[in-house]
C-alpha positions as CSV (number, residue, x, y, z in Angstrom):
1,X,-25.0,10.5,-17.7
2,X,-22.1,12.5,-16.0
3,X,-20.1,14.5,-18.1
4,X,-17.1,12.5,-16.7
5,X,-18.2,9.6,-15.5
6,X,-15.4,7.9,-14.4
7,X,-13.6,11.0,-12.4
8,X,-17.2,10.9,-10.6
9,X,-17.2,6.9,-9.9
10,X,-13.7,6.9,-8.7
11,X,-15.1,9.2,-6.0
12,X,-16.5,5.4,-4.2
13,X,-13.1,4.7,-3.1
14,X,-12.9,6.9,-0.5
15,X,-15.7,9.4,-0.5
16,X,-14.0,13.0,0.0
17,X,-17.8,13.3,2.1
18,X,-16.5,11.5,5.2
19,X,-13.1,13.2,5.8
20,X,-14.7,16.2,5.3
21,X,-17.4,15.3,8.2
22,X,-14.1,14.0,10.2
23,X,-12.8,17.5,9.6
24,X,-15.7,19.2,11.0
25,X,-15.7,17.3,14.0
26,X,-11.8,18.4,14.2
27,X,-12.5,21.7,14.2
28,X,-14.1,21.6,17.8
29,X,-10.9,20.3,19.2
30,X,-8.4,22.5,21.3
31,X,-5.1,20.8,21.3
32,X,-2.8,18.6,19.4
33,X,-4.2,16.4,16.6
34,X,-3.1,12.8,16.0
35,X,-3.0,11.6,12.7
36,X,-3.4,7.8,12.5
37,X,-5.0,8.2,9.4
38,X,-2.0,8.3,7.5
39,X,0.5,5.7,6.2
40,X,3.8,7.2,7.3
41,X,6.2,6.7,9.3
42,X,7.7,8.9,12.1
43,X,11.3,7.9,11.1
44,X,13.3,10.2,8.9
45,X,15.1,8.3,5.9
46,X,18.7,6.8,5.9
47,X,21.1,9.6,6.5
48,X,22.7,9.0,3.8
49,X,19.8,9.5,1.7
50,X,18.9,13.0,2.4
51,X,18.9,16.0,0.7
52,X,21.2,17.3,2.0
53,X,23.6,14.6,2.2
54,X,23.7,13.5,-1.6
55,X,26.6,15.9,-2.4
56,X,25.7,17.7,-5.1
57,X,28.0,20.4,-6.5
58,X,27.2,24.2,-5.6
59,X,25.8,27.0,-7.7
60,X,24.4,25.7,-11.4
61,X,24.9,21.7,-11.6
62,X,23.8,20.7,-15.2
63,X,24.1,17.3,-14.2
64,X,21.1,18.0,-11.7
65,X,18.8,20.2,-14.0
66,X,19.1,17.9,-17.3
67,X,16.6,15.4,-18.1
68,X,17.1,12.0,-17.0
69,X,16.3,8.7,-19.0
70,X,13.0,8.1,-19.1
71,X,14.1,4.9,-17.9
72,X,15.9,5.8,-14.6
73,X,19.1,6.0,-14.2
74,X,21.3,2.9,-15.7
75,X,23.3,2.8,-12.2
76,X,20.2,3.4,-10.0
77,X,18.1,0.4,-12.3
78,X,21.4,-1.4,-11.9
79,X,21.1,-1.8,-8.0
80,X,17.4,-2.4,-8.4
81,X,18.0,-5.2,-10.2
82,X,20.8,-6.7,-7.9
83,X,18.0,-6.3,-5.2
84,X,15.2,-8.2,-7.0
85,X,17.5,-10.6,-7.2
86,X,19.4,-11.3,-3.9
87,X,15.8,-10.1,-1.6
88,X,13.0,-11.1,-3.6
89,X,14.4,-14.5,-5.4
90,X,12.9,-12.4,-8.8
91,X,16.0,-14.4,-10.8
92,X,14.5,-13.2,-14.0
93,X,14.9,-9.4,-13.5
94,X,17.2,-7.6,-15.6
95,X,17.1,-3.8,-16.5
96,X,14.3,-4.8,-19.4
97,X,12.4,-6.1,-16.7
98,X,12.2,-2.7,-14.1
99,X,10.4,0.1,-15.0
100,X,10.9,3.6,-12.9
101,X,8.4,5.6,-11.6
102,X,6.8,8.4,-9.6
103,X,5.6,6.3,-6.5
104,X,3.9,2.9,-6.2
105,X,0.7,4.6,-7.1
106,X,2.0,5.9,-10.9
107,X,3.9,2.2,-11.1
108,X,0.4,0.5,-10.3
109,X,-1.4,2.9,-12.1
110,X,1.0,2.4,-15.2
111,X,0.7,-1.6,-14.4
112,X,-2.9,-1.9,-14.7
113,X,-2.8,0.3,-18.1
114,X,-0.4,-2.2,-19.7
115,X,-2.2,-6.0,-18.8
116,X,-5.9,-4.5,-19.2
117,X,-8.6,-3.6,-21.4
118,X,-11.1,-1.2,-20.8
119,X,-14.3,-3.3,-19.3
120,X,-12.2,-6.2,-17.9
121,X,-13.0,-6.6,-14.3
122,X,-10.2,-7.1,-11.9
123,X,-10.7,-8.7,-7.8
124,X,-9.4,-6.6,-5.1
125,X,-8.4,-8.5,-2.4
126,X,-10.1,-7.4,0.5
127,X,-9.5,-5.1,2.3
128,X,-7.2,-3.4,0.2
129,X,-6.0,-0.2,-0.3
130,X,-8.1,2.5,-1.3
131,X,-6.3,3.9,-4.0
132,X,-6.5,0.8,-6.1
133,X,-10.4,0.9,-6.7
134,X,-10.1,4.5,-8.0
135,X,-7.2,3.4,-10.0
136,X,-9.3,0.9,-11.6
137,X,-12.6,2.9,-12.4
138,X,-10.2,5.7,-13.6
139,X,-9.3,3.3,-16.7
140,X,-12.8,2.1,-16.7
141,X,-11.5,-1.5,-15.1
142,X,-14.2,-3.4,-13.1
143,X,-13.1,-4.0,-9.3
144,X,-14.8,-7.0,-8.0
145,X,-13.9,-6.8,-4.1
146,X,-13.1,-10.4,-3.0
147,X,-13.5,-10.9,1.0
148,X,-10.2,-12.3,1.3
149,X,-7.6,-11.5,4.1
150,X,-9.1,-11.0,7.7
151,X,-11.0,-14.0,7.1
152,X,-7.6,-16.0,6.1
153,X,-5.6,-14.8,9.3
154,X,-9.4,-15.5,11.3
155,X,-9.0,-19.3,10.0
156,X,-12.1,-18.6,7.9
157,X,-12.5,-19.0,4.7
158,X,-9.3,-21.3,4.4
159,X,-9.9,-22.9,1.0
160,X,-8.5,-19.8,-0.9
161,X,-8.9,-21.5,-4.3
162,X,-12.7,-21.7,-3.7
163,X,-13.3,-18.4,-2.7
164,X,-11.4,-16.7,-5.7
165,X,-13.2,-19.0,-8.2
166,X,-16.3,-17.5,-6.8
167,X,-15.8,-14.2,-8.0
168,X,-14.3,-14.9,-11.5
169,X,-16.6,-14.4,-14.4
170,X,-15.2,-14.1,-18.3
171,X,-14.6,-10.8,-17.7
172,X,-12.0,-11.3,-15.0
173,X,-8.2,-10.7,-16.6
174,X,-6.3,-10.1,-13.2
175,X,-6.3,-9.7,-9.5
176,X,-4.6,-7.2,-7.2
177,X,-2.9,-8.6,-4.3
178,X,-1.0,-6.7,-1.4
179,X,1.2,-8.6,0.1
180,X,1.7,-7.9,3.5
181,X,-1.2,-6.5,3.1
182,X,-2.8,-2.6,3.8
183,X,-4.6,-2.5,6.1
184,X,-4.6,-5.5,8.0
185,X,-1.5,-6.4,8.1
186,X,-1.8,-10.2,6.7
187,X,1.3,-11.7,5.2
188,X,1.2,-14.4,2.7
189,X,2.7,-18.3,3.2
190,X,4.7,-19.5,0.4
191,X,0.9,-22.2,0.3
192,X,-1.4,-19.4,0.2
193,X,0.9,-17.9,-2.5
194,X,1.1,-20.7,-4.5
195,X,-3.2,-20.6,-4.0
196,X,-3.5,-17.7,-5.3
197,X,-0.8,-18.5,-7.9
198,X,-2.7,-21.6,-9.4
199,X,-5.9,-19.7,-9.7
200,X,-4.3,-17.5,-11.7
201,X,-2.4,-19.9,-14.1
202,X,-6.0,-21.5,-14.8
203,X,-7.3,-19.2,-15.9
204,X,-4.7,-16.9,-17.4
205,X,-5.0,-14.1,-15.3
206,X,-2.2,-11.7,-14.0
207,X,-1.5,-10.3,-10.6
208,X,-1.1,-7.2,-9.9
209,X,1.3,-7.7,-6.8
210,X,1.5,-4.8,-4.5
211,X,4.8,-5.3,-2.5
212,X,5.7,-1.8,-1.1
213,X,5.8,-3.3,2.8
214,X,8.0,-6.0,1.9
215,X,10.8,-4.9,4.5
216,X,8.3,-4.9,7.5
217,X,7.1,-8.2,8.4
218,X,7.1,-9.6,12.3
219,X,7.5,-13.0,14.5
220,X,9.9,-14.4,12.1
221,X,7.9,-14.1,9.1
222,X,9.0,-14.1,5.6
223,X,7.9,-11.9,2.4
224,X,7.9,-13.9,-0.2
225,X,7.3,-12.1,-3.8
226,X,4.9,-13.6,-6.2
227,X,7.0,-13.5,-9.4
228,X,10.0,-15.1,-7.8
229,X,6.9,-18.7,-7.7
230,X,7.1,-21.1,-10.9
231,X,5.1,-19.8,-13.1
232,X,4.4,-16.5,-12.1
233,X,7.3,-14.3,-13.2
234,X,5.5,-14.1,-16.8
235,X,2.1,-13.2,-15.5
236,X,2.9,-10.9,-12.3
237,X,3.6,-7.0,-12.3
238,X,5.0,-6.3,-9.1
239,X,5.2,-2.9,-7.8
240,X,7.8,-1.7,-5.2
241,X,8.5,1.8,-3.1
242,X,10.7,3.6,-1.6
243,X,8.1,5.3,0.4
244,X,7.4,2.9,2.6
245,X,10.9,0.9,2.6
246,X,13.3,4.2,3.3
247,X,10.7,6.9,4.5
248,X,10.9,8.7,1.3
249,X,7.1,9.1,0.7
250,X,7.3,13.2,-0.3
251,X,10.1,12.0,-2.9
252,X,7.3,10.1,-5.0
253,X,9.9,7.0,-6.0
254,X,8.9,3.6,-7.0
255,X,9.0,0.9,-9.7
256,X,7.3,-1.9,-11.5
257,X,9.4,-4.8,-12.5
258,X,7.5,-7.7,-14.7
259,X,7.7,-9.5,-18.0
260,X,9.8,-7.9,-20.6
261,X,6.9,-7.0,-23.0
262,X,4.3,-5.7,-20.4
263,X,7.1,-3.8,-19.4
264,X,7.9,-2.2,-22.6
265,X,4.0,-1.1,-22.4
266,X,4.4,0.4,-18.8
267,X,7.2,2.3,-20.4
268,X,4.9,4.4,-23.1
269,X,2.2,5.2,-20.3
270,X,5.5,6.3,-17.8
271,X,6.7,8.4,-20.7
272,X,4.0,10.4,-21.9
273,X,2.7,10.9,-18.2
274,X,5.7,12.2,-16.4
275,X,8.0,11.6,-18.6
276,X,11.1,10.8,-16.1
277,X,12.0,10.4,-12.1
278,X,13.9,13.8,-11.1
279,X,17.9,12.9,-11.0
280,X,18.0,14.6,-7.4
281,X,14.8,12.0,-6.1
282,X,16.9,9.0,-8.1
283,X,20.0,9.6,-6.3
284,X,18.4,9.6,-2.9
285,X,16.7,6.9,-3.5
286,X,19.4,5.1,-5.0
287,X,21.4,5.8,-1.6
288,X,18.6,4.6,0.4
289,X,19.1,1.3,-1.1
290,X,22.7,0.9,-1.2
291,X,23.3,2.1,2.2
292,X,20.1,2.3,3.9
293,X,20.1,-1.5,5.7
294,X,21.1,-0.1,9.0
295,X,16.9,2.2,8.7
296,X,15.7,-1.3,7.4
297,X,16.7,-3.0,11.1
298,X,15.4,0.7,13.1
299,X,12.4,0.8,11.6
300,X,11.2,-3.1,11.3
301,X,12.5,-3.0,15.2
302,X,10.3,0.3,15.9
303,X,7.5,-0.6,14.1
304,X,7.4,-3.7,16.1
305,X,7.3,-2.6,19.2
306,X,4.7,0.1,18.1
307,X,2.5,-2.4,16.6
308,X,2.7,-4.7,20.2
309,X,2.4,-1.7,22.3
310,X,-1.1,-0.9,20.1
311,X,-2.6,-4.2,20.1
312,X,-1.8,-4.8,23.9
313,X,-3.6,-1.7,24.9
314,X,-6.6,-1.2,22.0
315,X,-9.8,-1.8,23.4
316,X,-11.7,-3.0,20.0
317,X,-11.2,-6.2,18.7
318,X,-8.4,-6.3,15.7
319,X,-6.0,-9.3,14.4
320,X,-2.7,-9.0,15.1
321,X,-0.8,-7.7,11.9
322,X,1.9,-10.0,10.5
323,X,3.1,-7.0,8.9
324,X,2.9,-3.6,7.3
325,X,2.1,-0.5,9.6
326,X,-1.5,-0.6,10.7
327,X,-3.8,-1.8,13.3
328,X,-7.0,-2.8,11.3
329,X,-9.6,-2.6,14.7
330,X,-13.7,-3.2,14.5
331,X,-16.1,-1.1,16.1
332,X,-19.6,-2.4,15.3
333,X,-19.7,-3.3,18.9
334,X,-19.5,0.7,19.5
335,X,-22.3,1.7,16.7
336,X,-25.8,3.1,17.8
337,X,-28.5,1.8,16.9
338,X,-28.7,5.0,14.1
339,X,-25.6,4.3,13.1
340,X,-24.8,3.0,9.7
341,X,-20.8,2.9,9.8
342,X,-18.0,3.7,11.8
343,X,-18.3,7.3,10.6
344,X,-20.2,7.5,14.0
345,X,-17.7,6.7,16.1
346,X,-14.7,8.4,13.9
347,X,-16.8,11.7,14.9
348,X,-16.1,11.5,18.1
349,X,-12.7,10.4,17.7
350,X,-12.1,13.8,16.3
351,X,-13.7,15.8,18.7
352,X,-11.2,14.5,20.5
353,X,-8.3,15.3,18.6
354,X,-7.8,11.9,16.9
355,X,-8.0,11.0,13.1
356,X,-8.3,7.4,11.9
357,X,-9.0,6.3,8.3
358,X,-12.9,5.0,7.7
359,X,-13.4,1.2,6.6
360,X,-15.1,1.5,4.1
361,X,-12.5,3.0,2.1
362,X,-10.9,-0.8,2.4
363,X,-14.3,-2.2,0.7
364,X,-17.7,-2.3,1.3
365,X,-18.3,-4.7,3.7
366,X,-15.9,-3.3,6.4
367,X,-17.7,0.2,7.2
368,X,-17.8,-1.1,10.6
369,X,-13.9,-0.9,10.4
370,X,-11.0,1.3,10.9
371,X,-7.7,1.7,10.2
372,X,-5.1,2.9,12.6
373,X,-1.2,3.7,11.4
374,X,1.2,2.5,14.2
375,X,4.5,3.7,12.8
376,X,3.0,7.5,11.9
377,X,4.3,8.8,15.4
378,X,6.6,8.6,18.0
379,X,5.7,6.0,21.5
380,X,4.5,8.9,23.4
381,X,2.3,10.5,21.1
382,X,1.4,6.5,20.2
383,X,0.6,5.5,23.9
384,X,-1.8,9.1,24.1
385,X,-3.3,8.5,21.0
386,X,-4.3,5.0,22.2
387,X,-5.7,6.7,25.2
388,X,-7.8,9.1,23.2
389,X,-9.3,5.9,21.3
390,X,-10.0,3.9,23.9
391,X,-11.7,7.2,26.6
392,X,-14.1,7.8,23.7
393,X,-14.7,3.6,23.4
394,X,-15.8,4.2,27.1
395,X,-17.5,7.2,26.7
396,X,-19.6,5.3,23.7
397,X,-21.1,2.2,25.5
């Protein structure tokens, strides 16, 4: 047995093997690199919100340096709340309710620590985010991946009820859900909510609702949050960030908002793992939100257009994304015969100066897969990364 087994498991959700053969390839390459392997954005966050902007005093500010409430910030948690309420219908919030934290990643990872038990088994909706499995093995959680999404926006696979029950066992205490989703881009109906929702109830599970593309949905579609359903604000965790939302990502601010006594649990594993969000990162974020609706509209409106431009000029198949930031494209029809993934054809990619995330870091069965970020550069660099995709498609056959 490992000395650590779980550091080694958590290694399946994204083997460090294949960026490091992507990385090879790289190296052969003479020019610019495009990064479509990232989830970023190309924007830069609400004037307002930046570093420079926040007005803090010169020379020594104790305000700055002190520790803040391991809570957040009573004013910052204040707005959040208002926000829950008046966006995502979450009536129930209060500042009991919202927890702080370093990122969506520490707020999910703090999340799954409070609702479950070492050796419960949790279903991934698939495909999902990467991180999420490692989270998971990390606190020696089960993930059971569930084909769920690409089939749903396909018209496959429409009885939703059906194909959770399939997966559930005894074992199963929750499910994680991101909604819209990463990587494909599907976004939710209030009826494939309420699915999901009633599957849950049965049989007493909670959801572990990853929300952090909430502002970026397209073609008049609306988020809807899982909590603010009957029902489901006492048995959802629902994780936010402004990473995504403002184009803070390097700030590392998110939160969890859920029932008041799960909460009071995400609050110990917050405290004795980082203790508190830095005041300077709060107050940024706290101007992001209050006064960064004008970068809402730019971005949802830029992210748009880069997401049409993409899917009009890909040459491999992908569904068009509802919402989030990524194309999710297949290229089995570009594998050789010796070819066991996408790896293959991610190879070549970087040779020529482009970098896309592999599938099967979205769950098993979509190695044939990749995932390209649509809002990580500007439309030029876009429309000549395109390019550089589809010359080595060509190239391929």
């Amino acid at each position: 047995m490992a000395k650590y087994p779980n550091l080694s498991a958590s290694a399946d959700a994204l083997p460090l093997s294949i960026f490091a053969r992507l990385y090879e390839r790289l190296a052969t390459f003479d020019g610019d690199v495009i990064q479509f392997q990232i989830g970023d954005t190309c924007l830069p966050p609400p004037e307002a919100s930046r570093l420079g902007a926040l007005g803090f005093r010169t020379g020594h500010d104790p305000e700055l340096y002190a520790y803040s409430k391991p809570t957040g910030d009573p004013v910052f948690v204040s707005a959040i709340v208002d926000k829950l309420k008046r966006f995502n219908k979450i009536e129930h919030a209060k500042p009991e309710n919202v927890q702080l934290t370093c990122g969506a990643t520490h707020a999910l990872s703090c999340a799954m620590r409070a609702v479950m038990d070492p050796g419960d088994q949790m279903l991934l909706l698939a495909p999902y985010w990467p991180l999420v499995k490692g989270i998971a093995i990390s606190l020696s959680v089960r993930p059971i991946e569930t084909p769920f999404s690409v089939d749903v926006m396909r018209g496959e696979g429409a009885d939703i009820e059906a194909r959770l029950e399939d997966y559930i066992t005894p074992q199963t205490s929750a499910m994680y859900v991101c909604n819209p989703n990463n990587p494909d881009g599907k976004v939710l109906t209030v009826a494939e909510l309420e699915a999901i929702a009633r599957v849950a109830r049965r049989h007493g599970l909670w959801v572990l609702s990853d929300e952090v593309y909430e502002h970026f949905t397209y073609d008049d579609r609306e988020h809807v949050s899982m909590a603010a359903l009957p029902g489901m604000a006492a048995r959802t965790m629902t994780c936010f960030s402004f990473s995504k939302s403002y184009g803070q990502a390097g700030l590392r601010v998110g939160y969890v908002v859920g029932p008041k006594l799960a909460v009071e649990a995400v609050r110990k594993m917050a405290n004795h793992t980082v203790y508190s969000v830095p005041k300077a990162l709060q107050r940024s974020a706290h101007r992001a939100l209050t006064e960064g609706a004008g970068f809402l509209d730019e971005a949802r409106d830029t992210y748009r257009r880069a997401r049409d431009y993409a899917y009009e000029h890909i040459k491999a198949p992908c569904v068009l994304p509802e919402g989030s930031t990524y194309l999710f494209v297949n290229l089995s029809e570009w594998i050789d015969a010796e070819g066991e993934c996408s790896l293959s054809v991610l190879e070549r990619m970087a040779e020529a100066g482009l970098l896309m995330a592999p599938g099967a870091a979205f769950g098993g069965q979509f190695s044939d897969w990749a995932r390209l970020c649509f809002s990580a550069v500007s439309q030029d660099v876009l429309a000549e990364g395109i390019n550089r995709f589809n010359r080595v498609l060509d190239e391929t056959k």
